[in-house]
C-alpha positions in Angstrom: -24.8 -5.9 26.5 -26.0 -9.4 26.6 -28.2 -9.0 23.7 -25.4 -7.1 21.9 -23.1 -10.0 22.2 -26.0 -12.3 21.1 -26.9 -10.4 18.0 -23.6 -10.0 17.1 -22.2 -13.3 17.9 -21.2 -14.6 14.2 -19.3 -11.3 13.9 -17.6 -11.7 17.1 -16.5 -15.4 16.8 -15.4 -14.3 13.4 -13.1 -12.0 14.5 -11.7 -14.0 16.8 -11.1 -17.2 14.7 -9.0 -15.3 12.7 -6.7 -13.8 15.4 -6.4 -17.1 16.6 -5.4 -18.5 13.3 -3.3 -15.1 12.5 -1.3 -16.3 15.7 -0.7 -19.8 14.5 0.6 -18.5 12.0 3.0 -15.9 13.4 4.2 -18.9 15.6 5.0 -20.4 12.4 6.8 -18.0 10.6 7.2 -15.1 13.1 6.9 -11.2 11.1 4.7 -13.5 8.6 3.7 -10.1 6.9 6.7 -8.5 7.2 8.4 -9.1 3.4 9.1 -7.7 0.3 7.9 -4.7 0.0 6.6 -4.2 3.3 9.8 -4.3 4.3 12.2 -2.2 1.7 9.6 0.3 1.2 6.6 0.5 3.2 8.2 0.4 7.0 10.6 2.9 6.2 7.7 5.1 4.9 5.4 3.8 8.0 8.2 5.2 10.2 9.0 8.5 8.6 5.4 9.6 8.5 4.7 8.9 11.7 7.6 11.5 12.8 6.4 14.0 11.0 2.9 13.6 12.7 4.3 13.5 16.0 6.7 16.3 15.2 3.3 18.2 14.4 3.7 18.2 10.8 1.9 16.6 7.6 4.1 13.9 6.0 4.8 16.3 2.4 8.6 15.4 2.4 10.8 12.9 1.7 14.6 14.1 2.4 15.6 10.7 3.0 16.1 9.1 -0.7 17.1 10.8 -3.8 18.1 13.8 -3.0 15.1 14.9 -1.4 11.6 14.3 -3.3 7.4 14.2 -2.3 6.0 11.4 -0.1 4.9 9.6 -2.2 1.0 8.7 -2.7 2.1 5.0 -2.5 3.0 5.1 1.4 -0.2 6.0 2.1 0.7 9.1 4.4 -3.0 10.3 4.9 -4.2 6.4 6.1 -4.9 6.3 9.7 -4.6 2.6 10.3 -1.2 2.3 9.3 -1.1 4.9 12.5 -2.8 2.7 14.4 -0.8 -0.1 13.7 2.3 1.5 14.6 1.4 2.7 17.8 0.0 -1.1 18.5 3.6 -2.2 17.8 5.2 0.2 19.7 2.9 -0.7 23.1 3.2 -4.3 22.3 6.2 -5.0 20.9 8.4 -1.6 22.1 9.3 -1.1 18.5 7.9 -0.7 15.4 8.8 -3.6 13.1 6.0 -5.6 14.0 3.6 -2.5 12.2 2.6 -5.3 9.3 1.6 -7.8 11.5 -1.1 -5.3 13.3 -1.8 -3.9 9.7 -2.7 -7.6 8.8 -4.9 -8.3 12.0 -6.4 -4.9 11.7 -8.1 -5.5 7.9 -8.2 -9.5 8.2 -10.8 -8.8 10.7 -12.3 -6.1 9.1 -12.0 -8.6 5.6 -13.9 -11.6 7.4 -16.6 -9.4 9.1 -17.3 -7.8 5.5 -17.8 -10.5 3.7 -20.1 -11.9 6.2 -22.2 -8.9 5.4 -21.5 -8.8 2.3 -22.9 -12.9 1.7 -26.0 -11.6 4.2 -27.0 -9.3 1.4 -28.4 -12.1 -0.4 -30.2 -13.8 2.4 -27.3 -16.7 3.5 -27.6 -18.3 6.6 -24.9 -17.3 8.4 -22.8 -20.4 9.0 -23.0 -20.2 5.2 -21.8 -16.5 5.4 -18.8 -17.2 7.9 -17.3 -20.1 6.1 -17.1 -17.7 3.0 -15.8 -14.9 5.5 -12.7 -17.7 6.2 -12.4 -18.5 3.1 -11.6 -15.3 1.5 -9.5 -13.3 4.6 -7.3 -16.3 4.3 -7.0 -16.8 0.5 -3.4 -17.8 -0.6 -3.9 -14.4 -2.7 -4.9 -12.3 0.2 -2.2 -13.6 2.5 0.8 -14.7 0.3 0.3 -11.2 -2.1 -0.2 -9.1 1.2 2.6 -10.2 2.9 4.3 -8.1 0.6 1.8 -5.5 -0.9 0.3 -4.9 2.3 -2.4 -2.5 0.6 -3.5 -6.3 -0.6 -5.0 -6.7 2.8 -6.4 -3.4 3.0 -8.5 -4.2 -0.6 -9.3 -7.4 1.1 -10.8 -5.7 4.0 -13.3 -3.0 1.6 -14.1 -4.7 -1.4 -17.0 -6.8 0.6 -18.0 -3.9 2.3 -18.0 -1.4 -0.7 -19.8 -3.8 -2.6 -22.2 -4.5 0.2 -23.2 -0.9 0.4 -23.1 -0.3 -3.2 -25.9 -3.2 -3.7 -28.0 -1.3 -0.8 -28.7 1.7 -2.9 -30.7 -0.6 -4.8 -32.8 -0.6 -2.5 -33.4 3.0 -2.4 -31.4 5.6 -0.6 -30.5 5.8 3.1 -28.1 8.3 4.6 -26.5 5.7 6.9 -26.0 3.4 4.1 -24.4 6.2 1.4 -22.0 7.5 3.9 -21.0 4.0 5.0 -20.4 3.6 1.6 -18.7 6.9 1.2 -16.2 5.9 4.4 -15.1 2.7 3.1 -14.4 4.0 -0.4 -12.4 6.8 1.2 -10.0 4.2 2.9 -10.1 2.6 -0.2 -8.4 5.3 -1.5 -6.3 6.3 1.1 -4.5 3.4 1.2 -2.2 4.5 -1.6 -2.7 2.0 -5.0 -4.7 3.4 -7.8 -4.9 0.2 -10.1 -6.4 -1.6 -6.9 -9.1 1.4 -6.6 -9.6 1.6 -9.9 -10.4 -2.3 -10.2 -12.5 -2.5 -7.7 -14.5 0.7 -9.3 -14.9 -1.5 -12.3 -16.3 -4.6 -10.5 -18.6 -2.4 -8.5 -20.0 -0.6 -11.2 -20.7 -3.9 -12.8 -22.1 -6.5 -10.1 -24.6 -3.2 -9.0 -25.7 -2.5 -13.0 -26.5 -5.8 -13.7 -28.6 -6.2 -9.9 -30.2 -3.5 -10.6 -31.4 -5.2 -14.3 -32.3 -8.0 -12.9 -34.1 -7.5 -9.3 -37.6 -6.2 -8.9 -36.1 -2.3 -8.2 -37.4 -0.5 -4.9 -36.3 2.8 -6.4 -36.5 4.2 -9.6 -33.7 4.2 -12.0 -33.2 8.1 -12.0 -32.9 7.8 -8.2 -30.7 5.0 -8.1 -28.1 6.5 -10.9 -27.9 9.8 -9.1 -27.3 8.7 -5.3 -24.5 5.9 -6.9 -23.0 8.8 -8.7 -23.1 11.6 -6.2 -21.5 8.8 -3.9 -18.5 9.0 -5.9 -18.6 12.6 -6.5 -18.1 13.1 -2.9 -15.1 11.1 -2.4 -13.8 12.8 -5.5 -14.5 16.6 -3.6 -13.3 15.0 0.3 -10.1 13.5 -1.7 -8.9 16.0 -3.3 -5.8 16.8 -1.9 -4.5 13.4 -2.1 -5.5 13.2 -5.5 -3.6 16.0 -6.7 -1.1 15.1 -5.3 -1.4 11.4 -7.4 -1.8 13.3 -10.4 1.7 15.5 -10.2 3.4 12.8 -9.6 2.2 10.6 -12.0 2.6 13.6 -14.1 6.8 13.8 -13.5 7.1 9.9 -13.6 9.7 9.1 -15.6 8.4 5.4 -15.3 4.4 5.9 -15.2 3.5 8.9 -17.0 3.0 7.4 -20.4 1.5 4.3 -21.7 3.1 1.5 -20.6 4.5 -1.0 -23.5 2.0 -4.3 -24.5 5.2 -6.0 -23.1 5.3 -4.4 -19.5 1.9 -3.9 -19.2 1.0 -7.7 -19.8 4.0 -8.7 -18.0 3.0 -11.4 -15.5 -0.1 -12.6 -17.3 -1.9 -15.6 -15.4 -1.6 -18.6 -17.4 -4.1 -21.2 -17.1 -1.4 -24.2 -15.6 -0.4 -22.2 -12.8 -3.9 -21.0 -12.1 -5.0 -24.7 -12.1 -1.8 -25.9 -10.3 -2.6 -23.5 -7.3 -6.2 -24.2 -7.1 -5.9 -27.8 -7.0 -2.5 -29.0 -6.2 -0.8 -25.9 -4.4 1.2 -28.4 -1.9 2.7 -30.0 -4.5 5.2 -27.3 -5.9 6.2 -25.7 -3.2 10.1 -25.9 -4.4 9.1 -24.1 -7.6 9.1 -20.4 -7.2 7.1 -18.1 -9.7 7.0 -13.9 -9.4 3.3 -13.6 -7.4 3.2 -17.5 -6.3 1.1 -17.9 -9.5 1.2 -21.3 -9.2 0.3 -21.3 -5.6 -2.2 -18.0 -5.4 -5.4 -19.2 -6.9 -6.4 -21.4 -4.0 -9.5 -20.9 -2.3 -9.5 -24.4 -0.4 -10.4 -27.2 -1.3 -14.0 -27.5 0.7 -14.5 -24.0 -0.9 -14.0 -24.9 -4.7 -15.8 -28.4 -4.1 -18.7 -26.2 -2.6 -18.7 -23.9 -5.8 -18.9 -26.7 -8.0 -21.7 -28.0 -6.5 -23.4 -24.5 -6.7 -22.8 -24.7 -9.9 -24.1 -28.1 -10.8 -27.0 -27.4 -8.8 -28.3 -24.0 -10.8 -31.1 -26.0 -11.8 -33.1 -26.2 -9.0 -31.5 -23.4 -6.7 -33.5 -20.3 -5.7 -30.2 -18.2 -6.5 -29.3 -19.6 -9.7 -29.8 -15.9 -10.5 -26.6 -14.9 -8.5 -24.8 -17.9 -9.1 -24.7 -17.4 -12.5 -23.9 -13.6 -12.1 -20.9 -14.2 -9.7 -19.7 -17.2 -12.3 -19.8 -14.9 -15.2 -17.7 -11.7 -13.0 -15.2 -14.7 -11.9 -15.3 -15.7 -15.8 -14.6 -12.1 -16.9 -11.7 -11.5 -14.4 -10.1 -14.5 -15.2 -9.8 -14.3 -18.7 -8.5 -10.7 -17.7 -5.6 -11.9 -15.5 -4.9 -14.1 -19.0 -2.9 -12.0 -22.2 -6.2 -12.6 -24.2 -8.8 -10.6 -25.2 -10.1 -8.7 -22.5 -6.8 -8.1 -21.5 -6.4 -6.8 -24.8 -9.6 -4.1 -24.9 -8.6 -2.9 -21.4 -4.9 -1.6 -23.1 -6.8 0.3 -25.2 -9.0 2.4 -22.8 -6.9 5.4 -20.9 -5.9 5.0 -17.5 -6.2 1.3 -17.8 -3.1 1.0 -19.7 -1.0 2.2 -17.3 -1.6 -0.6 -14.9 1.0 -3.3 -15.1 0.5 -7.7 -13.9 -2.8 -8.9 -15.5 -2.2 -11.4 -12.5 -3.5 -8.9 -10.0 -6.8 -9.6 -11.4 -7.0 -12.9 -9.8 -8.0 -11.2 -6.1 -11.4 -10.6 -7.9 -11.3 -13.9 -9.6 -10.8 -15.8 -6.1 -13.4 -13.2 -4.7 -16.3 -14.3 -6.8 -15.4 -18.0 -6.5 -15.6 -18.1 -2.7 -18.9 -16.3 -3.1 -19.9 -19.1 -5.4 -18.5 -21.5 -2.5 -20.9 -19.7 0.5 -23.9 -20.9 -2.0 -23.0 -24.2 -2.2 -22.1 -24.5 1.4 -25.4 -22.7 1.9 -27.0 -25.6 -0.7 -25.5 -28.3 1.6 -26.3 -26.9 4.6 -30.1 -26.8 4.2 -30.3 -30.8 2.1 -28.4 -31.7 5.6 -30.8 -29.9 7.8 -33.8 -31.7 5.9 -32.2 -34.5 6.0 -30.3 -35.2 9.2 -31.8 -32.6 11.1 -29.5 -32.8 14.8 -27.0 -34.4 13.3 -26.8 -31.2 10.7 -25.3 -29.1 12.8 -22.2 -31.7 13.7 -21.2 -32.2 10.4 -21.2 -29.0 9.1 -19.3 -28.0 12.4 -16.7 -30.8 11.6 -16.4 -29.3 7.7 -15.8 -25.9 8.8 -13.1 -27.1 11.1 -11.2 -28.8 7.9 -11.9 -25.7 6.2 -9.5 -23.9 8.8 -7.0 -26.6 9.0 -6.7 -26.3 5.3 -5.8 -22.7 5.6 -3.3 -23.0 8.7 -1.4 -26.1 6.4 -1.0 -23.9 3.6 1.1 -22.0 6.1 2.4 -23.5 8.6 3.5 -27.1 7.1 4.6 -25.3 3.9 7.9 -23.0 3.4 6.6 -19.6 3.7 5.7 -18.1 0.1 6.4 -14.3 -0.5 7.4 -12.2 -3.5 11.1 -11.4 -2.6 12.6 -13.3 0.2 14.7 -10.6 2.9 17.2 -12.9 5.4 17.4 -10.0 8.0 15.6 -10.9 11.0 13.1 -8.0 12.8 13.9 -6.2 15.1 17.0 -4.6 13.1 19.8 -2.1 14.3 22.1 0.2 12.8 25.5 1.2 15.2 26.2 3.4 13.0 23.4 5.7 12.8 24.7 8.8 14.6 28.0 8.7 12.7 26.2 8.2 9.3 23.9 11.6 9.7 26.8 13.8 8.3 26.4 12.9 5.2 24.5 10.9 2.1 24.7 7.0 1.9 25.5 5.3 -1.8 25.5 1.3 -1.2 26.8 -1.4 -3.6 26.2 -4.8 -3.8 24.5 -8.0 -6.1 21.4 -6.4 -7.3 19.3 -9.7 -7.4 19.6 -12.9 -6.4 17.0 -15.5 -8.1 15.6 -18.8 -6.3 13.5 -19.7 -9.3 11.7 -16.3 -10.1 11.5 -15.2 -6.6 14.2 -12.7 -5.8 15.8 -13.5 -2.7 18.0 -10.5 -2.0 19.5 -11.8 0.9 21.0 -9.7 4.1 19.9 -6.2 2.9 19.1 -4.0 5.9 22.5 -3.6 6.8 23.7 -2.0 3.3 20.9 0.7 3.7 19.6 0.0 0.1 16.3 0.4 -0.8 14.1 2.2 1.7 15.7 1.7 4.9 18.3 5.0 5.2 14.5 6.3 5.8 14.1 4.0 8.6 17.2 5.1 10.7 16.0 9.1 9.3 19.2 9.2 7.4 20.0 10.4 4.0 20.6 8.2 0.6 21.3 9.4 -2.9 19.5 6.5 -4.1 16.0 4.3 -3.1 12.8 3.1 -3.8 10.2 4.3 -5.5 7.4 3.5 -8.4 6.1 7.7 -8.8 10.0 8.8 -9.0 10.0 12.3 -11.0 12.2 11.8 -13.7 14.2 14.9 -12.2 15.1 12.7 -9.2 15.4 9.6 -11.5 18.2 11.6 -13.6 20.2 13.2 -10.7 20.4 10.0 -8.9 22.2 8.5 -12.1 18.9 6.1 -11.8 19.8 4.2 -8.8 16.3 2.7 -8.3 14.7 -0.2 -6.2 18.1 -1.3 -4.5 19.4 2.0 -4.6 22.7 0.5 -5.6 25.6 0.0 -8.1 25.3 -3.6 -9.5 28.1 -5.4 -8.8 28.3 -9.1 -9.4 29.3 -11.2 -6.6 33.0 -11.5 -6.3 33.5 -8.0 -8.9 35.4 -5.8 -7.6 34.3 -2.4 -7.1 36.8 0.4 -8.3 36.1 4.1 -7.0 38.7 5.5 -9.3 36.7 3.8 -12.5 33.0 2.5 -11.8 32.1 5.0 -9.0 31.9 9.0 -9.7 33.4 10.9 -6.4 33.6 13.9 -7.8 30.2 14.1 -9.0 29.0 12.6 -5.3 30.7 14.6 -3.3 29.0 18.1 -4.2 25.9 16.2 -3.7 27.3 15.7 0.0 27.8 11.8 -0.2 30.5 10.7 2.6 29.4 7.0 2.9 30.1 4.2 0.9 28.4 0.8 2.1 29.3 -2.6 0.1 28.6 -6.1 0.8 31.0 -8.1 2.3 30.8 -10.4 -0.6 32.5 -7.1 -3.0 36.1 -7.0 -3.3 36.9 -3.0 -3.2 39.8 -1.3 -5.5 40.7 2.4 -5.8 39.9 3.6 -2.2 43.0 5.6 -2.1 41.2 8.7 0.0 38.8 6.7 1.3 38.9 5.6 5.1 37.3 2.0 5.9 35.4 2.6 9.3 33.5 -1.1 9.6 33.8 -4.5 7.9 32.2 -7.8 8.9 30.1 -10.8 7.2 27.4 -8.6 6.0 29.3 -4.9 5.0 32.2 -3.0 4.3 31.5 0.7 5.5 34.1 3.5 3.8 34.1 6.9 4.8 35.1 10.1 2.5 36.1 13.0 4.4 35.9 15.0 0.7 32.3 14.5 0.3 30.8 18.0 1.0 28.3 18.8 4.2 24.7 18.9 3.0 24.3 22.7 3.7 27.3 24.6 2.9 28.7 28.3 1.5 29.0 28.5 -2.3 32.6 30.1 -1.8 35.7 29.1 -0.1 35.6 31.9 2.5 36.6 32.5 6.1 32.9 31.9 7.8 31.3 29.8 10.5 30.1 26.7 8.7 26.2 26.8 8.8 24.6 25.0 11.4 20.9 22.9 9.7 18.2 20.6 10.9 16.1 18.6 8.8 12.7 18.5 10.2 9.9 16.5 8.1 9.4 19.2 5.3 11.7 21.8 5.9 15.5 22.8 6.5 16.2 25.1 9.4 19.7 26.8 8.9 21.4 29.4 11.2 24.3 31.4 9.5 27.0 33.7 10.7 29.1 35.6 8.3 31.3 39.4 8.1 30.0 39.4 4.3 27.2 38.8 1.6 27.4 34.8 0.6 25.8 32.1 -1.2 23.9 29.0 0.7 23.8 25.9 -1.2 21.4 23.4 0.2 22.2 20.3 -1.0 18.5 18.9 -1.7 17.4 18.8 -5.7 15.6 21.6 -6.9 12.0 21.8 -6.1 9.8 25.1 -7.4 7.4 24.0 -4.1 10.1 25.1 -2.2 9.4 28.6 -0.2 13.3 30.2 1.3 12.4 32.4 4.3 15.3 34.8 6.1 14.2 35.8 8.9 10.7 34.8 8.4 10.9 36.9 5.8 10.3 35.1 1.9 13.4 35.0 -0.2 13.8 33.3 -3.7 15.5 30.1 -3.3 17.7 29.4 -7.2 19.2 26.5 -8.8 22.5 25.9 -8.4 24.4 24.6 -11.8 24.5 21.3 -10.5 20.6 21.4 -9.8 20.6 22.0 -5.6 18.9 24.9 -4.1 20.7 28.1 -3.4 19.4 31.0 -1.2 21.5 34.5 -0.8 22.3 35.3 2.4 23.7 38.9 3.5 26.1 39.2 6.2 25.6 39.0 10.0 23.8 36.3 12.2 20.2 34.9 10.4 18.2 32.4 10.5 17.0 30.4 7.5 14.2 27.9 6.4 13.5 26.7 3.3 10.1 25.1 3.5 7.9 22.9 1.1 4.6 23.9 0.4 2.3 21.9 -1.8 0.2 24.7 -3.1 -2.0 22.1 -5.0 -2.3 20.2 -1.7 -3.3 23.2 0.1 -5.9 24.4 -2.5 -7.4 20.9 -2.5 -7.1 20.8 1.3 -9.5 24.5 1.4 -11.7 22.8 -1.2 -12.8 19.7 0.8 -13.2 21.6 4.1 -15.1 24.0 2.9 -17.4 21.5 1.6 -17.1 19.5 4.3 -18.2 22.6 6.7 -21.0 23.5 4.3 -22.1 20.2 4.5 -22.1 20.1 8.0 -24.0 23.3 8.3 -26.6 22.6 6.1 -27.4 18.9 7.7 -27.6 20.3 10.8 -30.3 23.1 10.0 -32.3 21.1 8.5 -31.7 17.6 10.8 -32.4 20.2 13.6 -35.0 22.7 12.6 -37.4 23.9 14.9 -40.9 23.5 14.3 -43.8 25.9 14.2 -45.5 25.1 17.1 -48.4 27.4 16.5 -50.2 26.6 13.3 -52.4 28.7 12.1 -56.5 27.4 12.3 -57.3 25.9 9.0 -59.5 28.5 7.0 -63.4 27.8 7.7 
């Protein structure tokens, strides 16, 4: 044990130094991580999965927002730290909102410790390698982008290691190495954003070809090029339910289907005066608000980009002017692709690639490969002091690593907190009126955006269930938020997207009778109106307020129809349903033969079953799903059933099993204990 601590003592301290500093930081600003998007649309979707797990089903469904559609790939249903996470908040907390702040600590950790490994690759001392380890789990990027992408953090936490194992097969193939490699990859994946995955694949590829040029090889190049590709043909065989399910519903996108306009898809380019700005003055335009915190991001601390200069300055007469110059040319390259120039340019022009929207994204691999410029020049200082000063070494490089960390912990806790959208609620939230909402759909109107600069800051928006968070209380909304929606859903919500909302201007009245369409809203079983306070309402004659205060006005219609109902107007027992995760269980009573409208959009992955026995389940005129139902007492489900999930699902156990099998007869085979005599 002792020795265990001993050998692993950098990683240990590592891990933590940046607890300690995650809970300054949280003392600061307390649900630091908690913004944005983390907020509107990955919590909900943290919370909704988790059900359906603990319910004892796989998170397919998403009744909650627009009229029923797939989880999406995006809320990374299939990633188990986010499970983690939730249960952490739940012990510690007795809730859930505090899910992003374990998410955070959970790959911050994992973030320093692999880029400690990841600098060790290329023989670093290791205080060398843990002031790079700081340096990048606390880049403004990292932290400020992550505490509202949250799959920022998770990137943060497996590029190091990914490209860490990648360089290893250099080296010549080892099992425990490939399916390291394999595992982190996997997460990778699993953590829902393709243009992150897909970045990092193009990095990787790169920084390994161009070690494998230049290092004397310990394998040959046939050897090398089949173990880095079969690497990635695994993940492609074990991932293979998730990805089909990426590629349907990129397929129905009505937003990311096609190729995305030069406009949109180099929307958000870096420019070099807000690159600059952050990296060298970021405290000094902090009132000045830019989408991303472009002038703020680029930081990488001041010791850090004062130690990469000198790396550089020093090539000369450094024994890894050979990776200096390799990690200065992969920062150069990612650079000048955050920029709308030309490598910008090339990339629109290769598929897949131009699809991916913010060239400014790129900068996470920019400030990557500067901090790993940085550990060589702290490395470079490190050993002049040691000649040098010898004792005394040790003291000041001590004393520099602890202004390293106070530069981090001032960029946020002396600063307003940055983030990409600023939310007023504050965690934990409520809704009192969740039980009397559940019997019936949600529509919520309000100010779409509010700007402070180009930061949105919406404001109070939990309680007027827009966005995401009708998901959060397990209710239903005819609108939401979602980047894969089908353009089915998009259409048939009358494209109520991101706030889920009609836009009203602040002090606009709203008038049911002219801007809002009952008629059409109430087949679709809508019985709730929620406004913000700030809306003056006209037109409500049918309508019944039920709450107003500072933040909402709540109306109820009592003509909105019930989400399961009978087709015709007859004398029957009005069907009694339960949504569960990814189906809806229905019992009926009726003297005669009838139609059962369910009032979810129509779905051909959706299986009816009467009895237990399959029915077809139609679309209505209006596009719900309709099941006949003869007379007497039944019971009814109508299930979804991803039969490319499924397929994909048999696919990677099967090779999983066959794997399995096959390592463990030959890991485990006997051996001939009686050799026959060689011949005389």
């Amino acid at each position: 044990m002792r020795e265990s601590l001993f050998k692993y003592r950098y990683e240990l301290s590592l891990a933590l130094l940046v607890l300690a500093m995650l809970a300054v930081m949280e003392a600061r600003h307390p649900y630091f991580f908690l913004q944005d998007d983390n907020r509107t649309y990955h919590l909900p979707y943290y919370v909704h999965n988790l059900k359906a797990l603990l319910g004892g089903e796989l998170p397919l469904f998403n009744f909650n927002q627009y009229l029923g559609t797939p989880v999406s790939f995006l809320s990374a249903p299939f990633y188990p730290i986010n499970y983690i996470a939730m249960l952490l908040s739940r012990l510690f907390l007795g809730h859930y909102f505090g899910v992003m702040e374990s998410v955070a600590a959970i790959h911050l950790v994992i973030a320093g410790i692999g880029f400690y490994r990841f600098s060790k690759e290329f023989g670093l001392a290791e205080l060398s390698c843990f002031f790079g380890a700081i340096a990048w789990a606390f880049s403004p990027f990292v932290i400020t982008i992550g505490n509202s992408w949250i799959h920022t953090l998770g990137y943060a936490a497996y590029l190091p290691w990914i490209l860490c194992f990648s360089i290893r097969q250099i080296n010549g193939f080892k099992i425990r190495d490939f399916l390291l490699l394999l595992l982190f990859r996997l997460l990778a994946l699993l953590l829902g954003f393709p243009q992150s995955v897909l970045y990092i694949a193009t990095f990787d590829v790169m920084l390994v070809a161009i070690l494998f040029v230049v290092r004397s090889k310990k394998c040959s190049t046939k050897e090398f090029v089949s173990s880095y590709l079969c690497n990635y043909l695994l993940l492609l065989i074990i991932s293979l339910p998730v990805l089909l399910q990426l590629f349907r519903e990129a397929s129905l996108s009505f937003s990311r289907k096609s190729v995305l306009s030069w406009g949109e898809y180099a929307l958000y380019s870096y420019r070099i005066i807000d690159w600059l700005n952050g990296l060298l003055v970021p405290f000094a335009d902090s009132g000045r608000h830019l989408f991303g915190e472009l002038n703020f991001v680029s930081h990488i601390g001041y010791l850090s980009l004062i130690l990469a200069l000198l790396a550089v300055c020093s090539l000369k007469n450094s024994r890894f002017r050979r990776e200096i110059v390799i990690f200065a040319l992969l920062a150069l390259f990612s650079f000048l692709w955050s920029e709308d120039i030309l490598v910008t340019k090339i990339f629109y022009i290769i598929p897949f690639f131009n699809k991916l929207r913010y060239p400014f994204k790129l900068q996470f691999f920019t400030g990557f490969f500067l901090v790993t410029i940085s550990v060589f020049g702290f490395n470079l200082l490190s050993e002049w002091l040691k000649e040098k000063l010898r004792g005394g070494a040790f003291i000041i490089l001590c004393s520099l690593m602890l202004l390293h960390v106070l530069n981090f912990i001032a960029l946020y806790t002396l600063l307003p907190q940055r983030m990409l959208s600023n939310h007023l609620d504050v965690p934990p939230f409520t809704e009192p009126l969740k039980e009397r909402f559940s019997d019936g759909r949600i529509v919520s109107a309000g100010p779409d955006v509010v700007w402070d600069g180009e930061r949105v800051v919406p404001g109070n928006t939990v309680p007027t269930l827009g966005y995401n968070f009708a998901m959060l209380w397990g209710l239903q909304h005819f609108g939401g938020y979602e980047a894969l929606l089908s353009e089915r859903n998009f259409n048939a919500s009358m494209g109520l997207v991101n706030n889920s909302i009609f836009n009203v201007a602040p002090d606009t009245a709203l008038n049911f009778t002219s801007d809002v369409p009952l008629e059409y809203l109430r087949r679709w079983g809508v019985r709730w109106y929620v406004a913000g306070s700030q809306i003056p309402l006209a037109g409500t004659d049918g309508l019944e307020l039920v709450q107003s205060d500072r933040y909402r006005k709540v109306l109820y219609d009592p003509s909105g129809k019930p989400l399961v109902y009978w087709a015709e107007e007859v004398n029957a027992d009005a069907p009694e349903f339960f949504f569960r995760s990814n189906s809806v269980e229905i019992t009926t009573q009726r003297g005669s033969e009838g139609l059962l409208v369910v009032s979810v959009l129509y779905n051909p992955l959706f299986r009816g079953y009467l009895d237990g026995k399959e029915i077809p389940v139609t679309e209505t005129q209006e596009g719900q799903m309709s099941l006949a139902i003869p007379s007497g007492r039944h019971t009814v489900s109508v299930t979804y059933v991803d039969s490319g999930f499924r397929k994909g699902l048999l696919v990677s156990c099967a090779f999983l099993l066959s794997a399995a099998v096959l390592f463990g007869t030959t890991r485990f085979k006997p051996q001939n204990r009686y050799r026959q005599p060689p011949a005389s």
